[in-house]
N, C-alpha and C positions, 0 to 999 in steps of 0.2 A: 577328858578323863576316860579312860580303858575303861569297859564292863564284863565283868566275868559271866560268861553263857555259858546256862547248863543246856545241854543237847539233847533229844529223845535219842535212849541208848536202850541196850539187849542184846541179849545171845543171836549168834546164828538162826538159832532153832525158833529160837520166840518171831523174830523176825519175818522167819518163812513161811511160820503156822497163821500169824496172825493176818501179815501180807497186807500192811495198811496202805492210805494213799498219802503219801505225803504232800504238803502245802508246797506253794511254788515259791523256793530259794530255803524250804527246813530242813535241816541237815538231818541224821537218823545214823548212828552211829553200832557196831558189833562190837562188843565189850571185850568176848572171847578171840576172835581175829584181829579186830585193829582197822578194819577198813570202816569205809562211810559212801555212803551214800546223803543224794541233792535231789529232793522232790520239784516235780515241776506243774503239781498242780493236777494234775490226770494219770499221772503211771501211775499200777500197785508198785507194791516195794520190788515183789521178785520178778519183773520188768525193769528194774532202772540198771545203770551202767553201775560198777562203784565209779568213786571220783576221788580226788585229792586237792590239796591246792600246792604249787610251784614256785617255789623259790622266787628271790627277784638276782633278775640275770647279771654276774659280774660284768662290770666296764671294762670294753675292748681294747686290747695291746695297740700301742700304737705301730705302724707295718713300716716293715724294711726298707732301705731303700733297693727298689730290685735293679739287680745286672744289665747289662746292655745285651741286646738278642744277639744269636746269631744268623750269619746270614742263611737266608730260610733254601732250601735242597727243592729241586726242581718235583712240581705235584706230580706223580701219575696220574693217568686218563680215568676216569672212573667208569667202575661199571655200568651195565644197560640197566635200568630200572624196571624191574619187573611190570606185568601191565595189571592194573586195577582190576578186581571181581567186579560181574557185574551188580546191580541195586536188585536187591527183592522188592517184589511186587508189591503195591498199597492194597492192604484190606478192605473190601468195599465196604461201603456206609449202610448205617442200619435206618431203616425206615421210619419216617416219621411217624407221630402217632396220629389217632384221627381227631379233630376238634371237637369236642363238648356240646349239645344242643343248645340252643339259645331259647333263654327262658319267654316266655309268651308277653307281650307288651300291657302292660294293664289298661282299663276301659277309662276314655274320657269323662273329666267332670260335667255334670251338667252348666251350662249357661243361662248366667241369670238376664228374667225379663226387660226388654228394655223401655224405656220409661215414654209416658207419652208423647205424640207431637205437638206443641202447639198449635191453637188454628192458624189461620193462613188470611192475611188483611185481604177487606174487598179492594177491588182494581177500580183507580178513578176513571168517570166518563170522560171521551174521548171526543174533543170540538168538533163542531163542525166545518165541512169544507168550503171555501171561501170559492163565490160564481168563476165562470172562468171568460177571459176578456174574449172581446169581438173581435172575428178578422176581418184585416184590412185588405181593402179593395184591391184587384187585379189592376196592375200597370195596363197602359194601351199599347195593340201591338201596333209594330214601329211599318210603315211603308214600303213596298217589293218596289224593287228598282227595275227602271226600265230598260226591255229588253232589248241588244243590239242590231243592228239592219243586219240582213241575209247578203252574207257579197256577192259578186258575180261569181257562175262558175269557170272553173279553168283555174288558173293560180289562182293559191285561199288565201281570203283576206283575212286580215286583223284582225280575232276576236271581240267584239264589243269589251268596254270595261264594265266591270260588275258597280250592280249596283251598289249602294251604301245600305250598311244594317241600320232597321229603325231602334230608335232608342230599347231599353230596358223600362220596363214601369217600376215606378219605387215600390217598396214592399210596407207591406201596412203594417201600425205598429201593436205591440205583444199585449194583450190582455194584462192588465194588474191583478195580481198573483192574491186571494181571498186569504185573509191571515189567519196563523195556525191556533187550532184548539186547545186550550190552556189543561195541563195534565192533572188529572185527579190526586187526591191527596193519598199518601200512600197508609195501606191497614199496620194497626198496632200489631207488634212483637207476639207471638204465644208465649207462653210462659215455660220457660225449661223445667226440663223432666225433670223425675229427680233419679238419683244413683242406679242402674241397673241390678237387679237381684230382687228378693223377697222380704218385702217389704210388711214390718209390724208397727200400730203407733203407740205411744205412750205417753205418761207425763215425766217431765224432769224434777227432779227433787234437788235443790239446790243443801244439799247436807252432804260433807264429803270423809265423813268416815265409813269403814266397810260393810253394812250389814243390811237386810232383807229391806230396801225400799218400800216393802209394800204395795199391792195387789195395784197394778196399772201404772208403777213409777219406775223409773231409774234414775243412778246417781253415779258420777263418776270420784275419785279418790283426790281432784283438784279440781280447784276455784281455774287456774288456766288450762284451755283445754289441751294447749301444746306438751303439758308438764303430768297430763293424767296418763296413768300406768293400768289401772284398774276399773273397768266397768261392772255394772253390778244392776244386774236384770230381773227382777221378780219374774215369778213363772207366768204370770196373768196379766196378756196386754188391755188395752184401753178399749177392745173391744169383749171382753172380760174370753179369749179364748187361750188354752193352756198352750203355750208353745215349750213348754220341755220337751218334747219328743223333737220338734224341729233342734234345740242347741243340741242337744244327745249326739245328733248328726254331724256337725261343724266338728265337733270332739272327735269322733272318730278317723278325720281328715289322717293321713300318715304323713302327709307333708308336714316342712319345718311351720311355712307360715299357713295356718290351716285354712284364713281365707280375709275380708276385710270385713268391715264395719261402717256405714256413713249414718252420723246422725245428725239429723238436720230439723231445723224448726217447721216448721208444720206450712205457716204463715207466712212462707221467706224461705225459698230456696237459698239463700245463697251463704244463711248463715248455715255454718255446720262446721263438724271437722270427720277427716278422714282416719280410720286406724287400721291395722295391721292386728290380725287374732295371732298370737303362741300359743296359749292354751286355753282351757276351760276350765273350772272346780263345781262341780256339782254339788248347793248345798240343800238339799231335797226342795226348798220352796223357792229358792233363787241361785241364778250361777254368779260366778267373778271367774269375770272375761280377763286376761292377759294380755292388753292391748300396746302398740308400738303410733304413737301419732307421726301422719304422711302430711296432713296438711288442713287446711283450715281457715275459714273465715267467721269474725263475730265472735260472741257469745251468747250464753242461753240464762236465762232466767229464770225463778223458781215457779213452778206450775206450766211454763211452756206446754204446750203440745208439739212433740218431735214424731219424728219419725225415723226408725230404727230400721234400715236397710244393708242386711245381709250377702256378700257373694262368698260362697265357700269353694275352698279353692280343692281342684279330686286330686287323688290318692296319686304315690308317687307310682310312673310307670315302673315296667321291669326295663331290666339294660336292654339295650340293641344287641344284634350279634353284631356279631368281631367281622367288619370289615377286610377282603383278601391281600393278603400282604402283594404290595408295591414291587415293581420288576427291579432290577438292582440297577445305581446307577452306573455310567460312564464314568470307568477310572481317569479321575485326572491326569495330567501332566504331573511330572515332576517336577516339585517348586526347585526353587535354586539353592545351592547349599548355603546357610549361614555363615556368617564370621567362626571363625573359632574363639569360644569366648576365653577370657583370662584365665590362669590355673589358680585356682582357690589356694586360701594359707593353707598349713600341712596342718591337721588336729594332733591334738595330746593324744599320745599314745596311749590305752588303753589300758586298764587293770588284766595282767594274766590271766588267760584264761582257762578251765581245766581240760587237761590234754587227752583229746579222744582215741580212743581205740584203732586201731591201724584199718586202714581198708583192705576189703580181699585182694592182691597182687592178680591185675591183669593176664590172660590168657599173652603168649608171646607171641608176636608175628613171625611169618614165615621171613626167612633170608634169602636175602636179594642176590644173584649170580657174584662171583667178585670178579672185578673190575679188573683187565691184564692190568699187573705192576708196572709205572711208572717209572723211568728210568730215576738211579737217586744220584739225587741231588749232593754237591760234593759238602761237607759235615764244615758249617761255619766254625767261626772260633767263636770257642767257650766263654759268656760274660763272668765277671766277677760275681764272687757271690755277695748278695745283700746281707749287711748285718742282721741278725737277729731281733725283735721289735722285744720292747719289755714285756713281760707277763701280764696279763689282765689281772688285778685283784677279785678274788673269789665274794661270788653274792653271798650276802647275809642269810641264812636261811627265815621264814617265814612264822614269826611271833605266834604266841597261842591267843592274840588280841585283836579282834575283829572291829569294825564301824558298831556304832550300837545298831542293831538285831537285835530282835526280845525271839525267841522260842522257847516254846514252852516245852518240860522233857514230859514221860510217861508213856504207856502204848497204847 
């Protein structure tokens, strides 16, 4: 169904004086002239074009059928082509700016203490070493053989034959090896430290809703310690000293995660669970810690003695400076050209659009020498002419009924 829109309409005069900005696609119309203008959101009025809207185009004649050519007259030579200007110069480049100082690195957190060593087991006594055996007797040495007659001189005689070697004596036998010292028993384990940082102790108050434990307790906001969100510290540990001044500290961290938390039984390293601080709330005689649980063994019972071990994590540094920019790389190769891919369907033509103002007409080029004339070519015979195609029916001209658009009128 068509909707009748009314327009923002006015004189010339009210128009120019008032010089609004019109919305993008609200038409704005001169009562006295006839013309209209198309906001687009950013022009005043006496910046925008006028505009109109265009007809829709009559349907084209069907075309003649055309003559047969004649035969075509020999081309003349064409002229020389004149030679190209040369290229004006490239404007040189404006200088970069200079970079920005780099802001100062902010100071490391401190490190928290680290926890004690276990002792160290005694070393068992070490056996003694077993006699070492006797040696055996020297063999006897074996008998020189006897030695050959002198021959006559003049032609030498035959050297004697050598004696025989006396035996080898046997070799005496190895001592029995004293058996080895049985090894001491090894010392018991030390005890692991606990959490590195600064450490306060307390008692556990097994009560898990949120408020002032009272002087030497805390209490978490769940029974599992995996599931507790909320810690909740009275200001007065188990050795009755005020540590509000020390949480004050942790709070002012700038970091996201401002540092951890282990609290662990007193009794028993090993029960405990680890957490993660996001914030603090100060409520003058107790805080509620914002805790994130990392991990965890056991649980704790009520009146435990734990121990609350603090690492706060420092303050976020400043940026680094900016690194100097990288030498540029080596231009690739040229990759190989792709396929030519398919030609897409042809889209729906477009709604008309309104027809803009003429551009400035180009400066003319210079003319090229003319070319000596070509001998002409002798004049074909004339084709018949094409029938005439019928007339195109003329477009409908363009209705006062728009898509619904709502604008509003007024100035």
């Amino acid at each position: 169904m068509a909707v009748t829109i009314k327009l923002r309409r006015g004189t010339a005069t009210n128009w120019s004086t008032n010089n609004p900005t019109l919305a993008a696609g609200e038409v704005g119309i001169e009562t006295d002239t006839g013309k209209l203008k198309i906001g687009n959101g950013s022009t005043a009025w006496n910046s925008l074009a006028y505009g109109g809207l265009q007809g829709i185009q009559g349907t084209q004649g069907t075309q003649g059928v055309q003559g047969t050519q004649g035969v075509q007259g020999v081309q003349g030579v064409q002229g020389i082509i004149g030679e190209t200007g040369a290229q004006g110069t490239q404007g040189t480049q404006g200088t970069q700016g200079t970079q920005g100082v780099q802001g100062t690195q902010g100071t490391q957190g401190t490190l928290g203490d680290t926890g004690a060593q276990g002792t160290q087991g005694t070393q068992g006594t070490l056996g003694s070493t077993g006699a070492t055996g006797s040696q055996g007797t020297q063999g006897t040495q074996g008998t020189q053989g006897t030695q050959g007659t002198q021959g006559v001189q003049g032609t030498l005689g035959d050297t004697g034959a050598q004696g025989t070697q006396g035996t080898q004596g046997t070799q005496g036998t190895q001592g029995v090896q004293g058996t080895q010292g049985s090894l001491g028993t090894q010392g018991a384990q030390g005890k692991e430290g606990n959490f590195g940082g600064i450490t306060f102790e307390y008692n556990y108050d097994a009560v898990y809703t949120m408020a002032d434990p009272g002087n030497t307790y805390i209490r978490l906001n769940n029974a599992a310690l995996s599931s507790a969100t909320i810690l909740a510290i009275d200001d007065i540990n188990a050795a009755s000293v005020d540590i509000h001044p020390y949480l004050q500290t942790i709070d002012d961290s700038t970091s996201t995660i401002k540092g951890h938390v282990r609290i662990s039984k007193k009794s028993d390293a090993n029960t405990y669970a680890l957490y993660t601080i996001s914030s603090l709330t100060d409520n003058a005689t107790y805080f509620e810690v914002a805790v994130g649980y990392v991990s965890g063994n056991g649980s704790f019972t009520d009146e435990d003695a734990v121990l609350l071990t603090f690492a706060r994590t420092g303050d976020v540094g400043a940026q680094g400076t900016q690194g100097t920019q990288g030498s540029a790389g080596f231009v690739g190769s040229n990759g190989a050209q792709g396929t030519q891919g398919t030609q897409g369907t042809q889209g729906t033509q477009g709604t008309a659009g309104f027809v803009g103002s003429n551009g400035a007409q180009g400066t003319q080029g210079a003319q090229g020498t003319v070319g000596a004339q070509g001998t002409q070519g002798t004049q074909g015979t004339l084709g018949t002419t094409g029938s005439q195609g019928t007339q195109g029916t003329t477009g409908t001209p363009a209705t006062g009924t728009v898509p619904d658009i709502l604008m509003l009128g007024g100035m």
